[in-house]
DRENTIMI-915416 format. One record per residue: residue number from 1; residue in one letter; x, z, y of N, C-alpha, C, O in turn. Coordinates in pm, whole numbers, plus 50000, padded with zeros to 5 digits. Each point is the difference from the previous one (the first is absolute). Example, Ala and Ser with C-alpha at 12.3 -4.5 7.8 and 13.67 -1.06 7.14 Angstrom:
1	A	51319	50780	49431	49911	50000	50119	50090	50000	50120	50104	50066	49998
2	S	49861	49862	50107	50082	50006	50119	49923	50073	50109	50051	50017	50111
! end
This chain:
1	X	13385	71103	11803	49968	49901	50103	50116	49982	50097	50006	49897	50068
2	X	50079	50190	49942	50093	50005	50060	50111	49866	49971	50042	49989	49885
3	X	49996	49926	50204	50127	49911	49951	50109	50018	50009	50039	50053	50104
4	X	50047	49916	49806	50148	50061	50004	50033	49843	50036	50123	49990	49999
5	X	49823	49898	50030	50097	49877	50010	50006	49914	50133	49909	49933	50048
6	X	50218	50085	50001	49995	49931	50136	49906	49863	50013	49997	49917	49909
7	X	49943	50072	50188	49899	49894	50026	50062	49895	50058	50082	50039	50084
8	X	49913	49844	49905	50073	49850	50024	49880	49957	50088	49882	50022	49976
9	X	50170	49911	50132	49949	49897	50075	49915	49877	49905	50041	49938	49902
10	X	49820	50053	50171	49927	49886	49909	50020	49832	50076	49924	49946	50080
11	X	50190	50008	49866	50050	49880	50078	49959	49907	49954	49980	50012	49880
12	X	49986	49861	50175	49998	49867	49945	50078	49890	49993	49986	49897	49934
13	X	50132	50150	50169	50123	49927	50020	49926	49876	50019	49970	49937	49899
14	X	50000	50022	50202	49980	49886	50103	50161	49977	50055	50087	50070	50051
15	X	49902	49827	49918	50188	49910	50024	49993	50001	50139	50081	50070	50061
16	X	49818	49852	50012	50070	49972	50135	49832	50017	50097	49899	50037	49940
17	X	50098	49943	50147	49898	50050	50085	49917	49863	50015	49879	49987	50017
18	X	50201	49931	49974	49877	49848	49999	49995	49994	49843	49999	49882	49963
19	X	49996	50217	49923	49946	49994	49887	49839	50093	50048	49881	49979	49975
20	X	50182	50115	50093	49896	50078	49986	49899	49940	50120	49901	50071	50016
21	X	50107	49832	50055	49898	49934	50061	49946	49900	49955	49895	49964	50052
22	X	50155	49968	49846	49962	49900	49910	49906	50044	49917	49888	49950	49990
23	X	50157	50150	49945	49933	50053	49923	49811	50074	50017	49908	50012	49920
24	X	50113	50028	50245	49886	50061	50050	49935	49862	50036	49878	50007	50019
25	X	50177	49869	49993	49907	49892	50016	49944	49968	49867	49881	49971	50012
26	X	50155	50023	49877	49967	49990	49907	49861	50038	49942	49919	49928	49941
27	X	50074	50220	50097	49880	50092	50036	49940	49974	50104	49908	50082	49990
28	X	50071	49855	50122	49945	49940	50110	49968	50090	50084	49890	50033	50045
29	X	50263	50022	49984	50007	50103	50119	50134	49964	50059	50114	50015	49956
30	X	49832	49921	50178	50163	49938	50060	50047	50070	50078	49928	50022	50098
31	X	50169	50025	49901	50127	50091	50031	50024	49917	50101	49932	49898	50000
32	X	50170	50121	50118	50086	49982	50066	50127	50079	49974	49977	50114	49958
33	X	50140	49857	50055	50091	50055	50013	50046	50162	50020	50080	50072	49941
34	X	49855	49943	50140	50028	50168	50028	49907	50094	49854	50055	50087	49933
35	X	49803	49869	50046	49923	50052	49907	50096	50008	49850	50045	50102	49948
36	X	49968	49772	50011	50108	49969	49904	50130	50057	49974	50045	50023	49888
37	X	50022	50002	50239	50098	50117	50005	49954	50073	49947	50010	49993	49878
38	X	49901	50137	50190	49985	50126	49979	49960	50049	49870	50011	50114	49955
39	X	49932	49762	49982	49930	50019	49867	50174	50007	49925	50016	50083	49911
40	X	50081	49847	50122	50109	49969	49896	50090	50115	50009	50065	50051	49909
41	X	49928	49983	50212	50100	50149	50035	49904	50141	49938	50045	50096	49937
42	X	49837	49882	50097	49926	50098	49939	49997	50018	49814	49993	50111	49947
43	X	50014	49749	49970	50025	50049	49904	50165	50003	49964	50017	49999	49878
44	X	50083	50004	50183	50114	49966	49973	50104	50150	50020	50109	50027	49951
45	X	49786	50065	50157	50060	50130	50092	49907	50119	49903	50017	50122	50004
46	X	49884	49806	49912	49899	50089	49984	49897	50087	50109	49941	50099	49958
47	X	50043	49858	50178	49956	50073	50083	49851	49947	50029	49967	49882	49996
48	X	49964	50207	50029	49901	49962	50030	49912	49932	50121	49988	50086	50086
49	X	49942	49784	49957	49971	49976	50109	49924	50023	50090	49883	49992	49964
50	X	50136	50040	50170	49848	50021	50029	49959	49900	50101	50074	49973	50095
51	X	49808	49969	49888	49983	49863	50068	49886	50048	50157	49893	50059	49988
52	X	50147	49913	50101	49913	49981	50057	49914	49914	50073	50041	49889	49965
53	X	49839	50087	50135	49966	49871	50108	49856	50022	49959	49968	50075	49907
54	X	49961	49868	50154	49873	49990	50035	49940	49983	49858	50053	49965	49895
55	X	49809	50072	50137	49877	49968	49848	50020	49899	49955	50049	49923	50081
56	X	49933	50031	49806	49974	49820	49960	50133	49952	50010	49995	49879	49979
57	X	50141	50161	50047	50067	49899	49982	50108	49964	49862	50088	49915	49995
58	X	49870	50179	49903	50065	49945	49891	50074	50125	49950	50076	49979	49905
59	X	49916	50129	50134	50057	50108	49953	50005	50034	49859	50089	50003	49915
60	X	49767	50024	50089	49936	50040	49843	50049	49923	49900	50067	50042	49906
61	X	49889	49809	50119	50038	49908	49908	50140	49944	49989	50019	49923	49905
62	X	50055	50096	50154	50184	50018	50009	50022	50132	49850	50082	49984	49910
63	X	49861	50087	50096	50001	50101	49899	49982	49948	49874	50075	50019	49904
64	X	49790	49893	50099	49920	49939	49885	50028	49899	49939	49952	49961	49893
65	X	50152	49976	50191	50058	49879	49972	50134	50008	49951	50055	49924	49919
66	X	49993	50182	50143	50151	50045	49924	49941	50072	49823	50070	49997	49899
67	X	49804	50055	50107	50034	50017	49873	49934	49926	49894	50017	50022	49880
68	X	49883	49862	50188	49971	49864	49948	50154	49916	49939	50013	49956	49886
69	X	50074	50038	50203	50149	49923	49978	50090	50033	49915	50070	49930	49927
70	X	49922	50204	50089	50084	50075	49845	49936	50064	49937	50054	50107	49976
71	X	49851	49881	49980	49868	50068	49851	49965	50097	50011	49897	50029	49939
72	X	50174	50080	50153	50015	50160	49980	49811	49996	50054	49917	49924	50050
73	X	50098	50198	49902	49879	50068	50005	49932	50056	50148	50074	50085	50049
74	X	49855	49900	50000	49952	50032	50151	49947	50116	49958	49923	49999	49905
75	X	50118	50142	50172	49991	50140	50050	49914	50016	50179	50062	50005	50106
76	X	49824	49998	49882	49931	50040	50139	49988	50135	50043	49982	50099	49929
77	X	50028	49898	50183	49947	50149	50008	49952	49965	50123	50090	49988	50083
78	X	49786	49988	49965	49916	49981	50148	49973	50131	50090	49921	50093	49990
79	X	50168	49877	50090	49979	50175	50106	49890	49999	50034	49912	49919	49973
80	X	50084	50206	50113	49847	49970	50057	50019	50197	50081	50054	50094	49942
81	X	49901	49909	50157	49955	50151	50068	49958	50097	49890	49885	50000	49957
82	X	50229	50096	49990	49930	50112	49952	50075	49965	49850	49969	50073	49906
83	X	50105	49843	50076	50083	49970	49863	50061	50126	49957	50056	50081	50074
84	X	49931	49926	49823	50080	50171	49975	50103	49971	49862	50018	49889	49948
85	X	50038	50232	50011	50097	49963	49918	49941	49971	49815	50044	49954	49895
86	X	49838	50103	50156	49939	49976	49862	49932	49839	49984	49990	49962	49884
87	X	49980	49979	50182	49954	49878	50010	50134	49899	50029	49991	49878	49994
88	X	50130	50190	50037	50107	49903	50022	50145	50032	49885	50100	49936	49969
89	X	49849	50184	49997	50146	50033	49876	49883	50028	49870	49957	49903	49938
90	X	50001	50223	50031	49937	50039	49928	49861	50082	50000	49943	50027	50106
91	X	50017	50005	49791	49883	50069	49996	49983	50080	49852	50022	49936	49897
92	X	49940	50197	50097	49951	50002	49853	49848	49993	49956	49915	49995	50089
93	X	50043	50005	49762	49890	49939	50014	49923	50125	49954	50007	50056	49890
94	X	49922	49974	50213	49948	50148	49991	49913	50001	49907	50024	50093	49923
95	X	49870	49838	50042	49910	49967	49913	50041	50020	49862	49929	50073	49930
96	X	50162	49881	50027	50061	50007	49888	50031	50071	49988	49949	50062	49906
97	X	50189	50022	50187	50014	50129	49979	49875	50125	49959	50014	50085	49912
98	X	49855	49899	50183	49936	50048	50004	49967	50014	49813	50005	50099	49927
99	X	49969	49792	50049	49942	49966	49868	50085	50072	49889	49946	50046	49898
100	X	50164	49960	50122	50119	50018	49898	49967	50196	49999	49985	50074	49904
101	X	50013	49952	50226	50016	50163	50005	49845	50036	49917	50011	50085	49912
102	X	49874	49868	50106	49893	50002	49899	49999	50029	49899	49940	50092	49946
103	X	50135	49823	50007	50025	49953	49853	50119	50083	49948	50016	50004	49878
104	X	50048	50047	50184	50086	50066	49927	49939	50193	50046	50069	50098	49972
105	X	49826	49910	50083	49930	50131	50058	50035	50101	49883	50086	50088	49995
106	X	49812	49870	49908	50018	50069	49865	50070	49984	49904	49963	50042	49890
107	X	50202	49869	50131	50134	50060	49916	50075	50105	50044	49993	50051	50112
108	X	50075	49978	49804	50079	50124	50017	50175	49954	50093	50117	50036	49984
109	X	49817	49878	50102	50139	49969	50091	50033	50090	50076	49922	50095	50005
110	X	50186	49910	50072	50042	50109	50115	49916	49873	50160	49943	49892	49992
111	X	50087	50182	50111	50002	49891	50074	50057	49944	50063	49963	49914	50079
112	X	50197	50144	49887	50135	49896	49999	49988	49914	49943	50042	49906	50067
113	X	49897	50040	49771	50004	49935	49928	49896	49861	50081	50034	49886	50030
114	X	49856	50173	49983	49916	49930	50050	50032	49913	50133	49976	49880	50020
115	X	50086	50219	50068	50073	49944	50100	50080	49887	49994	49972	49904	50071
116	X	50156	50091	49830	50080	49904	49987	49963	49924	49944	50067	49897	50015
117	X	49817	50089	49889	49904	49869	49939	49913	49927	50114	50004	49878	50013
118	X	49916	50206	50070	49957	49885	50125	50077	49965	50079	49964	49887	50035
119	X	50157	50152	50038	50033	49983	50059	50170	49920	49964	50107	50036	50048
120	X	49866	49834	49844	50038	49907	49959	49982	49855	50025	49918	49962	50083
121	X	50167	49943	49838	49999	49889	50005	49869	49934	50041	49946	49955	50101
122	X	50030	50062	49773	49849	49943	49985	49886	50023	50072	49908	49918	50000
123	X	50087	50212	50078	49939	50015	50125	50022	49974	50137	49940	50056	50091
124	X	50151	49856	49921	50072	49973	50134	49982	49834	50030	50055	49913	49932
125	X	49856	50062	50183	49956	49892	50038	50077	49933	50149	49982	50024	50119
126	X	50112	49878	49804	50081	49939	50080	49922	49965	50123	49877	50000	49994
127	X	50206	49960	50151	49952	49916	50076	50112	49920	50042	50108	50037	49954
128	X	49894	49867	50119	50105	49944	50027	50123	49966	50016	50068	49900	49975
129	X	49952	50244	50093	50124	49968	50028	50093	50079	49867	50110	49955	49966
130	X	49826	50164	49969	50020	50024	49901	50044	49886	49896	50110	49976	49950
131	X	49766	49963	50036	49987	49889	49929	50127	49879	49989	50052	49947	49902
132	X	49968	50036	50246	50115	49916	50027	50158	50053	49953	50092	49924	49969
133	X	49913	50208	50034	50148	50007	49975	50020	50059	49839	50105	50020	49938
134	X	49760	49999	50021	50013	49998	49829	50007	49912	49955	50056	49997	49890
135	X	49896	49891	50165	50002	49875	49920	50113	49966	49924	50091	50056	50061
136	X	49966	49876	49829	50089	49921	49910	49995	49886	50041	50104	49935	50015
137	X	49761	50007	50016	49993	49817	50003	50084	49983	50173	50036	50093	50073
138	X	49973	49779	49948	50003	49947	50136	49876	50026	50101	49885	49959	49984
139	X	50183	50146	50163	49860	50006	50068	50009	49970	50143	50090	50034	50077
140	X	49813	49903	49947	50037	50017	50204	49842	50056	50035	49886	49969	49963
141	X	50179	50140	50138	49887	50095	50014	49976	49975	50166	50083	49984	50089
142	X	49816	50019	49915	49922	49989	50137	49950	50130	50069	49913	50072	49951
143	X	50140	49948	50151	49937	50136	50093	49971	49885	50122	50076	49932	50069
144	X	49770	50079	49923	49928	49931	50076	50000	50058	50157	50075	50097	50020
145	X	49875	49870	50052	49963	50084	50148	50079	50077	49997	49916	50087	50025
146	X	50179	49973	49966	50012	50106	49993	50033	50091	50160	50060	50108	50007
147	X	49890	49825	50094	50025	50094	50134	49847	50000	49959	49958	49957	50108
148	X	49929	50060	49817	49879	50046	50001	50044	50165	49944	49910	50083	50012
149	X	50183	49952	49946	50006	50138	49939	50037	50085	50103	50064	49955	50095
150	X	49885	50229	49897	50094	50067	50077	50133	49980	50002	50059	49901	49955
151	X	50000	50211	50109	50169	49969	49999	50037	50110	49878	50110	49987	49947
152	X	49813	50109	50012	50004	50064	49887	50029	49934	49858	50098	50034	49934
153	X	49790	49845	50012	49998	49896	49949	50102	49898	50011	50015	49912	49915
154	X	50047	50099	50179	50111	49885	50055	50115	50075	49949	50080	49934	49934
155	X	49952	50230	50088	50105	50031	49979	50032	50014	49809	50108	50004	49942
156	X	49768	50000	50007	49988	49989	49830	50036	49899	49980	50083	49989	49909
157	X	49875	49895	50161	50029	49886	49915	50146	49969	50067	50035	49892	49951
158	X	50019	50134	50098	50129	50052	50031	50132	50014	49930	50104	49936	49992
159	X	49848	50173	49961	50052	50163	49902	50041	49864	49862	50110	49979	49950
160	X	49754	49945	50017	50025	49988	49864	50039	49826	50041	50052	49951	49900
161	X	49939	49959	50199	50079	49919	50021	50150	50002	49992	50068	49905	49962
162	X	49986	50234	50086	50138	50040	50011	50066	50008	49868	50091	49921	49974
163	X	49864	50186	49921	50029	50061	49915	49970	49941	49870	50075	50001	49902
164	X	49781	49935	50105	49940	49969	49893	50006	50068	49862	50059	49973	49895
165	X	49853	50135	50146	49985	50108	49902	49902	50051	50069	49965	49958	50110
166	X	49975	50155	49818	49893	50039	50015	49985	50143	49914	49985	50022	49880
167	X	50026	50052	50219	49983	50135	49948	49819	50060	49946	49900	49966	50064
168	X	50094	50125	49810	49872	49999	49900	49996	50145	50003	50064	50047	49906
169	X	49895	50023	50154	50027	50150	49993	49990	50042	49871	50077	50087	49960
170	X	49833	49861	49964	49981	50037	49865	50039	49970	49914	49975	50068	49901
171	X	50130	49783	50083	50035	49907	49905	50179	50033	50078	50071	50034	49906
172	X	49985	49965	50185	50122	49915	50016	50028	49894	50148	49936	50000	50105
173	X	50159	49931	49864	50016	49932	50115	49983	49860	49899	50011	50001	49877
174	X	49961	49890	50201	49985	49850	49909	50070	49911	50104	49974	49978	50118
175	X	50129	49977	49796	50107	49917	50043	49953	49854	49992	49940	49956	49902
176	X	50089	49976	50200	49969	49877	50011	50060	49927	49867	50119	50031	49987
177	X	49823	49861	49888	50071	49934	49914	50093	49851	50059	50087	49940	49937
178	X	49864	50033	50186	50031	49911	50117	49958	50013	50071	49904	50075	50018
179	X	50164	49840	50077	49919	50012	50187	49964	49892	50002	50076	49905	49983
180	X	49773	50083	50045	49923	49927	50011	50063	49882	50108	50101	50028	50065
181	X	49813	49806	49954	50036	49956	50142	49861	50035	50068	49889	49963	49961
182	X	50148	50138	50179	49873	50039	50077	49968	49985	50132	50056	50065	50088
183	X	49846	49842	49936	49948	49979	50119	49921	50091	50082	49885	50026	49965
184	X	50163	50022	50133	49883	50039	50087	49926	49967	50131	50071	50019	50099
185	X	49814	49939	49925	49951	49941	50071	49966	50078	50110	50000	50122	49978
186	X	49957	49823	50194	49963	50093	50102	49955	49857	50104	50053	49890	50011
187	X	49829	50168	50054	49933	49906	50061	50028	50084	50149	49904	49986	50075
188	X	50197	50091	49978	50023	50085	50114	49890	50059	50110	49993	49982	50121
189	X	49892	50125	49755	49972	50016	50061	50014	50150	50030	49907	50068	50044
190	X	50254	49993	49920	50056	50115	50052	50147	49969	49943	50033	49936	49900
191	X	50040	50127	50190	50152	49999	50004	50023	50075	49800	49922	50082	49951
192	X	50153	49882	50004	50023	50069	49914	50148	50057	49997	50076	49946	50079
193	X	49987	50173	49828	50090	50031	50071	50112	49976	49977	50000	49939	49893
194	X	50144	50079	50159	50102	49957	50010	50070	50012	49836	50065	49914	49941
195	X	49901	50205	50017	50088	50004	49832	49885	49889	49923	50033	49970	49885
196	X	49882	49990	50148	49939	49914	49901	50097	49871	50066	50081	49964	49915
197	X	49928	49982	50174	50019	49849	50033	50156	50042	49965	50057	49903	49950
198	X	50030	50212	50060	50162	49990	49917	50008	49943	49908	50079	49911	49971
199	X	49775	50172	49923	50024	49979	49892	49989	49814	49924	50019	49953	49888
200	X	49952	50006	50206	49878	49852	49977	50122	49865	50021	50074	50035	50092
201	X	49949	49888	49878	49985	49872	50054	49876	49947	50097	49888	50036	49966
202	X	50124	49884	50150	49929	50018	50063	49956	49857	50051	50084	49927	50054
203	X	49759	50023	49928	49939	49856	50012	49904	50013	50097	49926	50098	50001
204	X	50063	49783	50112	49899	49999	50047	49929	49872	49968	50087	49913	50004
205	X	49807	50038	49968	49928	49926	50009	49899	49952	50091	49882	50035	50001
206	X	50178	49873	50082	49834	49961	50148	49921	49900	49906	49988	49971	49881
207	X	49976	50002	50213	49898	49902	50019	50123	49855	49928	50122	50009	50016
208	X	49825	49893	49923	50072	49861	49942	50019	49938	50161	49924	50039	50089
209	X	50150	49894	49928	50047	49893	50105	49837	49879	49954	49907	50019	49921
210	X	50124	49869	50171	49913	49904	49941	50006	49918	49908	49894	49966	49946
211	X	50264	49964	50000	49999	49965	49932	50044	50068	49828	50031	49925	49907
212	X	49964	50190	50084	49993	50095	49892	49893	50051	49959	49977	50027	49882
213	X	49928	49997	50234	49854	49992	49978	49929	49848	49949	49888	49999	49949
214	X	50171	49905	50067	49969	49896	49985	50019	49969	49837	49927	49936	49924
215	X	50171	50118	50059	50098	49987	49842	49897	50077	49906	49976	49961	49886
216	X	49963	50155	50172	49917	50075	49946	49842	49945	49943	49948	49984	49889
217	X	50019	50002	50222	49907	49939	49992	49983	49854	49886	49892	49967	49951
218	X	50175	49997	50036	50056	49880	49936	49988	50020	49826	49948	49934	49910
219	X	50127	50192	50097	50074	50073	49874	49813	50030	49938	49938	49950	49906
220	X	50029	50140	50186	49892	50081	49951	49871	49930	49976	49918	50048	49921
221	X	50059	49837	50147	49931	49883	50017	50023	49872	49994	50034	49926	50092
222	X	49943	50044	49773	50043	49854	49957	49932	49915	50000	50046	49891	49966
223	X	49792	50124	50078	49941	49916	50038	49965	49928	50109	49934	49899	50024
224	X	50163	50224	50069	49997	49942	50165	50122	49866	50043	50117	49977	49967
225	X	49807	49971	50101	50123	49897	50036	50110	50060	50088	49988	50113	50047
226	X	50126	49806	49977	50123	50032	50091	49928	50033	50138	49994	50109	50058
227	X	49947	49752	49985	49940	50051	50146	49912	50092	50054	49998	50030	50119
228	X	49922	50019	49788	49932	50082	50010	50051	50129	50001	49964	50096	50068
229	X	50148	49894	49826	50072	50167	49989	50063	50030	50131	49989	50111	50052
230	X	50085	49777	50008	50053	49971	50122	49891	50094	50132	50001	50109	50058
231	X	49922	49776	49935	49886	50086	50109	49922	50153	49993	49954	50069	50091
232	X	50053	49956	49742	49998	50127	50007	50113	50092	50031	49968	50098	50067
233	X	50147	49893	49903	50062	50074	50066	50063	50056	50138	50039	50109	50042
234	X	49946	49728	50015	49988	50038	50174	49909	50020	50039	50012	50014	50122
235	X	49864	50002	49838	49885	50043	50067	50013	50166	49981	49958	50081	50083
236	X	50105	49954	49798	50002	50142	50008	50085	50064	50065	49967	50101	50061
237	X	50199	49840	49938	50069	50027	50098	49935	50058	50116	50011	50118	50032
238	X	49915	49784	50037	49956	49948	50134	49912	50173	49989	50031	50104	50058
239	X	49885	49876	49870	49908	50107	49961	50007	50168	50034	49917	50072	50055
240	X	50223	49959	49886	50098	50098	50005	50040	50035	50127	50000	50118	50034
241	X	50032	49800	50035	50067	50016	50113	49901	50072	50120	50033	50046	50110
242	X	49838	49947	49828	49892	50062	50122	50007	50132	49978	50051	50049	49898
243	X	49886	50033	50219	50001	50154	49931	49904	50060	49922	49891	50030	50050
244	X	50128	49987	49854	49894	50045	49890	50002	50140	49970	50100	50072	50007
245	X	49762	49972	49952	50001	50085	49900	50129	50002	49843	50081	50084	49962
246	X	49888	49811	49998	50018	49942	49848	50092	49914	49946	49991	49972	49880
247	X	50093	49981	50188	50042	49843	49973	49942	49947	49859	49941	50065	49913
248	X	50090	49810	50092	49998	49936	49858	50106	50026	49894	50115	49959	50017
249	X	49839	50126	49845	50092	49999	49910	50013	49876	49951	49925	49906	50027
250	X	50206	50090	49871	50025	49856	49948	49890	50000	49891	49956	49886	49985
251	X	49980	50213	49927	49879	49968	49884	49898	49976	50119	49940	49894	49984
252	X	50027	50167	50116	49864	49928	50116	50067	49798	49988	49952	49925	49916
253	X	50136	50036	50164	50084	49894	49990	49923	49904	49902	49922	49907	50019
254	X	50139	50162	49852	49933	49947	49849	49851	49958	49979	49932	49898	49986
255	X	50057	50237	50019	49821	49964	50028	49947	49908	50100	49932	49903	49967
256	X	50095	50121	50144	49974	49873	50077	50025	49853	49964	49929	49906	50037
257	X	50180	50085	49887	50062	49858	49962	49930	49973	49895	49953	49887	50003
258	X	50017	50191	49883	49869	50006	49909	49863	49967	50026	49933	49908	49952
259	X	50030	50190	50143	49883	49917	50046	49976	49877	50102	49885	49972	50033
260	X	50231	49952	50018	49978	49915	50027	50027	49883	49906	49952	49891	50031
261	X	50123	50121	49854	49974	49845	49910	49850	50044	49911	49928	49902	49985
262	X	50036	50180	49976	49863	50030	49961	49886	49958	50088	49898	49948	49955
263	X	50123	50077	50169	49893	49894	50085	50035	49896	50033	49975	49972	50118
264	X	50095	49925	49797	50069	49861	50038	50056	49945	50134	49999	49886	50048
265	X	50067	50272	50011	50061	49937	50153	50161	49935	49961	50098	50026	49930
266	X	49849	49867	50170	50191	49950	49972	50071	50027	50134	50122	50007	49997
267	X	49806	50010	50131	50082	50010	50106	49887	50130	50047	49886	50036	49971
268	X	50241	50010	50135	49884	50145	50063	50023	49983	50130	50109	49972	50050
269	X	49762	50048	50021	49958	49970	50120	49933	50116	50062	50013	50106	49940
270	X	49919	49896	50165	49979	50141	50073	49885	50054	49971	49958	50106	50045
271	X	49969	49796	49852	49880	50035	49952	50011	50088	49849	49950	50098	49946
272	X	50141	49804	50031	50031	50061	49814	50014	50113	50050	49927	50099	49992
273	X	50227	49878	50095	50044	50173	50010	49901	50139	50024	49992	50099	49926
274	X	49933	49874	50208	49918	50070	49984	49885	50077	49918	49976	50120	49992
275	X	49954	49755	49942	49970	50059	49897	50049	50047	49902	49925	50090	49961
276	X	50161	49900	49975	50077	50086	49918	50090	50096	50076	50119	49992	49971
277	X	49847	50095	50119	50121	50055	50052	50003	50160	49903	50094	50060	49948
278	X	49766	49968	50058	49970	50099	49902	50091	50039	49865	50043	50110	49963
279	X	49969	49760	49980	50095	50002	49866	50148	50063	50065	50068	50079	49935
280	X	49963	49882	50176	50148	50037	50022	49991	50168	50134	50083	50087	50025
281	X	49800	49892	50018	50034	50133	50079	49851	50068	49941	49900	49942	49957
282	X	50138	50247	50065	49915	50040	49963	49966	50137	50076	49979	50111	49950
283	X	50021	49850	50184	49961	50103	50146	49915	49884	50066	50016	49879	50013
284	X	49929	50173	50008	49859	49934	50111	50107	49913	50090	50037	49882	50010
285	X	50002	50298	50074	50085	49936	50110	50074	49875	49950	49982	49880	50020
286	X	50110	50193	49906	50101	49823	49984	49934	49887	49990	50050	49905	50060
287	X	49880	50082	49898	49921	49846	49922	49962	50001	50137	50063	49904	50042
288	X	49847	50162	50094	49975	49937	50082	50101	49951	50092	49968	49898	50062
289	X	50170	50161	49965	50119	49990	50029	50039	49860	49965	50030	49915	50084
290	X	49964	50062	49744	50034	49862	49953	49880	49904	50033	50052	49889	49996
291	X	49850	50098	50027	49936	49952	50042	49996	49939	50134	49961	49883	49991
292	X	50071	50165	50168	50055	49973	50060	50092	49921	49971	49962	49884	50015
293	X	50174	50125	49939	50085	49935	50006	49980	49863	49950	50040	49894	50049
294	X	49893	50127	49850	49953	49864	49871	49934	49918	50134	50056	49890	49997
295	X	49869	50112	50100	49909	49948	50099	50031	49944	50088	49941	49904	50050
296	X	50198	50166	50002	50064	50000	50137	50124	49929	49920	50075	50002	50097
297	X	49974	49960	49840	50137	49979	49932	49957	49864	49887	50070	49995	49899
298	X	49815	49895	50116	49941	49860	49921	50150	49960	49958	50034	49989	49882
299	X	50042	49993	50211	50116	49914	49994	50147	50065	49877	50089	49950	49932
300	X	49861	50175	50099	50139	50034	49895	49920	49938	49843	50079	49975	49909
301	X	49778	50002	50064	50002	49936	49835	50066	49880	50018	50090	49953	49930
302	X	49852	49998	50179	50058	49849	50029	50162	49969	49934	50029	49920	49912
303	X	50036	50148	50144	50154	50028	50008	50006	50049	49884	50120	50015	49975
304	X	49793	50032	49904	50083	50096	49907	49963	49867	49897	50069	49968	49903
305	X	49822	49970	50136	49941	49895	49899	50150	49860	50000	50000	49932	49897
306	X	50078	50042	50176	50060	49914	50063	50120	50021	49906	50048	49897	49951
307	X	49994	50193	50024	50103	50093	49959	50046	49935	49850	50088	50054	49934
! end
């Protein structure tokens, strides 16, 4: 199991950086400039990215879409409190083992013999990130949340971001066959630490401007008209800017713009808004927050309808 063969960068050679934003429109994920960079230096340096900015704004699917654009294969690994190395590198499969030592009870094996038969190939149940740097095919691997993990967890996925290998106490060390292209995602809700962001190329993602949210909306919803996409997006702007629990993600955005050509609105007014505020906020507080404003503020539909 051991590899004797240096591991090569898994490149796609993207020519120029408005290829690689072209290209993510293609897939109907619009880049701006800086996003499009990082994706082109990231596969070009081999380094891995780590994206950050608020819930909902396109992180995940920046991942999903880069490996929608070049075929490779999508690698997840979803953090979460309490991630350990067996759920994020490996595991063996005790059961089997279990089964195997049974079954071999009454041969005349040693239990060296027995030993080095379970504690094989065939008993060894990949997980991800494992998964990702054995691979042969094209892969872009996703470390989701990942400020949801300890810093224990943070410093593993670390170790084998750096090195890409993976030490098997029982098998060997396993050499990366390539380096994956790997995203990692963080919604800040803890500092993560300084040798991880060295190691990283480094993205933030906010909130869309209005007229990129607008582009979006557009993209993702083809049944909505121009003006309408229009007024949805400054209404959310507008939206954002109050103090919330929650803001509006850009899939809330969506949904909202969804359910308003499904209830045949063509313009939004302080009534629509309100009633649908639910679809786009989802704290009491906020929605009564937006509510107010929707009440006290008739004139900004006026103005967005005009537009």
């Amino acid at each position: 199991m051991e590899s004797g063969n240096k591991f090569e960068t898994n490149k796609f050679e993207f020519e120029t950086v408005d290829e690689v934003r072209a290209g993510l429109g293609e897939v109907r994920y619009l880049a701006d400039e800086g996003i499009a960079g990082v994706v082109y230096l990231a596969d070009r340096l081999g380094k891995p990215v780590l994206v950050e900015g608020p819930a909902g704004t396109g992180k995940t699917q920046l991942a999903k879409s880069v490996a929608e654009l070049t075929g490779a294969r999508l690698i997840r690994l979803q953090c979460y409190e309490g991630l350990d190395e067996a759920k994020a590198l490996y595991e063996w499969n005790y059961k089997k083992q279990l089964l195997r030592i049974q079954a071999e009870r009454h041969e005349s094996r040693s239990w060296e013999e027995t030993e080095e038969g379970i504690f094989s190939e065939s008993f060894l149940l990949t997980r991800p990130l494992l998964e990702a740097i054995r691979a042969s095919d094209p892969v872009v691997l996703l470390v989701d949340e990942i400020d949801r993990v300890e810093v224990e967890t943070e410093a593993l996925l670390l170790e084998v971001l750096s090195d890409y290998q993976v030490s098997v106490p029982e098998l060997g060390t396993v050499e990366a066959n390539q380096i994956p292209l790997v995203f990692l995602t963080s919604n800040n809700t803890r500092d993560l630490s300084e040798a991880l962001k060295r190691r990283c190329l480094y993205l933030y993602i906010d909130y869309p401007d209005i007229e990129r949210e607008r582009e979006i909306v557009l993209k993702k919803v083809p049944e909505i008209t121009e003006s309408l996409a229009d007024q949805v997006a400054r209404i959310v702007r507008s939206v954002r800017q109050l103090d919330l629990k929650k803001s509006p993600s850009v899939s809330e955005t969506l949904d909202w713009a969804r359910t308003l050509v499904l209830l045949g609105v063509s313009s939004i007014d302080a009534e629509v808004a309100s009633e649908t505020a639910n679809i786009l906020l989802k704290h009491r507080s906020d929605i009564e927050k937006a509510l107010k404003e929707f009440s006290a503020n008739g004139e900004t539909f006026e103005a967005s309808r005009v537009r």
